[in-house]
N, C-alpha and C positions, 0 to 999 in steps of 0.2 A: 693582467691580461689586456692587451688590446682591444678597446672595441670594432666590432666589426662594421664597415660602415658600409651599409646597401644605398644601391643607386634607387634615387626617387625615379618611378615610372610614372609619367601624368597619364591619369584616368585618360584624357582623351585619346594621346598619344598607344596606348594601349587597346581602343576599341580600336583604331587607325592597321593596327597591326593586326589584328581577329581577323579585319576586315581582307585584307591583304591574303592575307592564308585560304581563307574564303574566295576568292577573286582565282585566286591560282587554282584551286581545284577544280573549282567550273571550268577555267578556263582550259583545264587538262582534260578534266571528264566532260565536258559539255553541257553536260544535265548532270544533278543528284538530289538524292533526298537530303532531308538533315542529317538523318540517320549515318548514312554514306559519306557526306562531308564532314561528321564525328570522327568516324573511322580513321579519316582520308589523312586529317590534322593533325590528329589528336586532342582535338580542344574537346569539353563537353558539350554534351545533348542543350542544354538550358542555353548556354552561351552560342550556342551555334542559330540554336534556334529565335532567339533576343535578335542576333545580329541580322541574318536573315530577313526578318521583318520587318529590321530600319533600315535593311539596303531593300526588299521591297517598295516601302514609301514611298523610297528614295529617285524610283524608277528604275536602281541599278538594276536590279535583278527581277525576272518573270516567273510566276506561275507557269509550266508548261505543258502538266499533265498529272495522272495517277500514276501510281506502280501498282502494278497486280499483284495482290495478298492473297494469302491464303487461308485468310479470317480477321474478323476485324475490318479496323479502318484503313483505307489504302494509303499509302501512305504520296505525298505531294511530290512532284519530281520541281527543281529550280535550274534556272537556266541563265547565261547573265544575259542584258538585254543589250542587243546588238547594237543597237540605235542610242546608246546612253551618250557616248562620247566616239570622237574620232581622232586616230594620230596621223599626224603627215610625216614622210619619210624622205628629205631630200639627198640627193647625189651630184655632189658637185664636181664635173671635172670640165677640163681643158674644151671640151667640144659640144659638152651639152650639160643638160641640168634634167634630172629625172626624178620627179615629183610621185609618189605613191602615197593614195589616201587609205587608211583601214580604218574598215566600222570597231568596234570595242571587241569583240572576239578574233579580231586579228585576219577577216578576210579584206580583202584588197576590191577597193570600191571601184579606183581609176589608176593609171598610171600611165602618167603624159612623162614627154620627151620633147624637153622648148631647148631653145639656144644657149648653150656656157655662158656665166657671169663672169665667170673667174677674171679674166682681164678686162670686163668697165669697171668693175667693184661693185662694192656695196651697196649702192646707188640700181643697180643692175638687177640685185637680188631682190631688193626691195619691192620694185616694180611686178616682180613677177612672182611674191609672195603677198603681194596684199591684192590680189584677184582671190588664191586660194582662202586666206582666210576673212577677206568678205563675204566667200562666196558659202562656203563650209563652216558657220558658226559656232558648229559643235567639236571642233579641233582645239585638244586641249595639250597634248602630248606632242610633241617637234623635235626631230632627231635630223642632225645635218653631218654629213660625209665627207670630210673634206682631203684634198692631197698634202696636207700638213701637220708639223705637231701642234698638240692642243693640251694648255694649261687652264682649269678652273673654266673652261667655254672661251679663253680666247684664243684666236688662233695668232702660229710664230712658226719661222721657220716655212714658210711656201714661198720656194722658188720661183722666177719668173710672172709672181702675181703681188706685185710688192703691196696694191691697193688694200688687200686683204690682211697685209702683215701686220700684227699687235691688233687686230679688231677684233673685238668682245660681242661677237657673234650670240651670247647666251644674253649678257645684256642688254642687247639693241633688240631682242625679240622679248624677254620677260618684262623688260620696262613699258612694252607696248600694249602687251597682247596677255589675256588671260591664259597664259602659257608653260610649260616647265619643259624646258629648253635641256637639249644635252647635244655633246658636238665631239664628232668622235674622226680620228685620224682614219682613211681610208682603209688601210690593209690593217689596223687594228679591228672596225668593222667586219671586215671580209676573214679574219681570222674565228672570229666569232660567230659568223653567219654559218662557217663550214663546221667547227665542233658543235652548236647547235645542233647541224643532222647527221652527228653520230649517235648508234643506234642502241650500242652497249658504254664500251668503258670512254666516260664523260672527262676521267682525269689522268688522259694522255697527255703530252707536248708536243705540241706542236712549234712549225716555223711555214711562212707561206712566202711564196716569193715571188713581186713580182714587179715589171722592168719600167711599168710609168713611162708619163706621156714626157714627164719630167726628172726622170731617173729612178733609178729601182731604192725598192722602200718593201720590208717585209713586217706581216703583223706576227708574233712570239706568243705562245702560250706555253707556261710550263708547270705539269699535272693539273692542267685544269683551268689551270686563272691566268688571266692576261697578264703580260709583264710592259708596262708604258717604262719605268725605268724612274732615277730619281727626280729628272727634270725634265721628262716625256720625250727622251729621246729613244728610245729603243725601238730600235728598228728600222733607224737608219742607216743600212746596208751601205749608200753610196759609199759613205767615208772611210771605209775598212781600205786599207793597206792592201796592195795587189802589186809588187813590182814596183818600179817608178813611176804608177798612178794609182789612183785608187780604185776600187770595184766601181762606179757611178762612170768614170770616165773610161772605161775600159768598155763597157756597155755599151754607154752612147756612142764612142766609136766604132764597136761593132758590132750596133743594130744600124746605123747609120744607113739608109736607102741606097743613097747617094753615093755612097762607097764604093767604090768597084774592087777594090782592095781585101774587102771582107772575107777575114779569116775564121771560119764556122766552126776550126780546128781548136782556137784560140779563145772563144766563145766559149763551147765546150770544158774547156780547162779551166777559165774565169767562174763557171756554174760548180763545176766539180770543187776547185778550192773553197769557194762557199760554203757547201754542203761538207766540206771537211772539216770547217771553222767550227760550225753550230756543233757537228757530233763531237769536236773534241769539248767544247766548250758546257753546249747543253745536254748532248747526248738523247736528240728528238725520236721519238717512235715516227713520227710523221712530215716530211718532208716535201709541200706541197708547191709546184708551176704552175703557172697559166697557160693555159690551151693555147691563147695569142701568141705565147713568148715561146713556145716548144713543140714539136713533136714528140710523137712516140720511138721514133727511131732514135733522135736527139737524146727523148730522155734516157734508155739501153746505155746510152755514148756517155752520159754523165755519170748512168752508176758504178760502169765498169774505169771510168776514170776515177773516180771518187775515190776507188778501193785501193788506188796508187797512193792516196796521201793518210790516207786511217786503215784499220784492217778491216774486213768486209763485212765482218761479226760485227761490228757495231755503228754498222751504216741505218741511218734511217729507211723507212719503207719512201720511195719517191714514186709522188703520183702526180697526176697534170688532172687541175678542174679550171670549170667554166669561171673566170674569175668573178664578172659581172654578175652572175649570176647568184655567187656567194655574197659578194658587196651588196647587194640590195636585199637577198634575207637575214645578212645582220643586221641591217638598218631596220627590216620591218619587225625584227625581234626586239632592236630596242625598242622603238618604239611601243608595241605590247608592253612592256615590260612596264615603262615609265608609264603607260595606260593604268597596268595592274597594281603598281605601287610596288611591284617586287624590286624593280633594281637593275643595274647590267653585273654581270660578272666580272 
């Protein structure tokens, strides 16, 4: 018989993980007892309560009160301590750079709106990252947004900002800064930000889409988990096959301002094949625009076109959200997240 061979767990590495577990149930329930956070885990009374004590010390976590008993000793409520650590949340596009500080429970301290880097580069960002963390010491978690694809924290693949092309965005900050860097492609962000706040079923698929300041780029989730793809391209809409151009060129020529020519008829049927692509391909329950890029009459005009190239049974639900709005609560969720030791999805 083959021996079986178990993976070594390091002792440390395994309080690291208790801890984690711990972190996340505060951070869902706000306050609990030991007791409660036994429950919540499933780890035991003893280990819960060990742990507890050294992230007390530790300053992570407060005393915040009693819970009312009904005999006996009351038992201790914990809470984590707001004030332990801070993440910064950056958004980088074409016309501005939108900075969001959260204290360690995830409320949002500030959130400035300074001038795009994207075209000085690097050099650009620098300058108006090291006011934040001179000024904010306690920022330990750094999550960046960017209109490109991203390998390992470097960024590749950002059109029209060649400065930033092949830069190792993760290492020019972790070699600096007592830091743990993560850097996530824009609408992969923003796809995240929106199944975040759904309310029931977490492992839908999704597709979001939307038309950039630099061509359209949608983020993919399917049952649940993001899809980056084998060499983090996915979700790069522009380059799909449309006719004798592609979907990106088809767009920019008719979102084009300046167009007098603009055919919204045309438009329309460039959005509709789209959404025919993914349902035959993915088969998404959810089918997400930007408010910028659509109306609601618009979108009516897409679904009822849609139904021309798939049968209507198995169209996506198509809905129009705030895009911005998603984009920066997926950023402020990573961020929590690389705070809490949990992870992104």
């Amino acid at each position: 018989m083959e021996k079986i061979k178990l993976p070594f767990v390091n002792p440390k590495l395994m309080g690291e993980m208790i801890r984690q577990q711990i972190r996340s149930a505060l951070y869902y329930e706000q306050e609990s007892t030991k007791v409660e956070i036994a429950q919540i885990t499933g780890l035991t009374f003893p280990t819960v309560s060990k742990a507890i004590e050294e992230m007390k010390a530790d300053g992570e976590v407060l005393l915040s009160g009693l819970r009312e008993s009904s005999g006996g000793r009351r038992p201790q409520i914990y809470m984590l301590n707001a004030a332990h650590m801070s993440g910064l949340a950056v958004y980088l596009e074409k016309d501005c750079t939108i900075y969001t500080l959260l204290n360690y429970v995830g409320e949002v301290l500030l959130q400035d709106r300074l001038p795009g880097v994207l075209d000085e580069g690097p050099e650009a960002l620098d300058r108006q990252m090291k006011v934040y963390l001179e000024r904010y010491p306690l920022i330990r978690a750094l999550t960046f947004g960017v209109p490109a694809s991203v390998t390992n924290g470097q960024v590749f693949h950002i059109p029209s900002y060649e400065k930033f092309n092949g830069y190792d965005l993760k290492a020019a900050y972790e070699s600096r800064y007592p830091l743990q860097v993560q850097i996530e492609n824009d609408m992969n962000a923003t796809v995240l930000g929106y199944h975040d706040q759904l309310d029931n079923n977490k492992s839908l698929s999704l597709v979001y889409l939307y038309f950039g300041m630099n061509g359209p780029g949608a983020g993919i989730m399917v049952n649940g988990k993001l899809v980056r793809g084998n060499t983090f391209f996915a979700g790069e809409v522009f380059y799909l096959p449309l006719g004798q151009q592609n979907f990106g060129e088809v767009i920019q020529e008719l979102t084009d301002r300046s167009n007098e020519k603009r055919d919204d008829a045309k438009l329309i049927d460039a959005m509709s094949r789209l959404v025919a692509i993914f349902t035959a391909t993915l088969n998404p329950d959810i089918f997400i625009f930007c408010s910028i890029n659509l109306s609601e009459q618009e979108l009516e005009e897409v679904r009822s076109r849609s139904a021309i190239y798939v049968p209507e049974a198995h169209l996506p639900a198509l809905i129009i959200r705030d895009w911005q709005q998603d984009y920066i609560h997926g950023l402020k969720q990573m961020t929590i997240r690389t705070m809490l030791g949990t992870g992104v999805e």
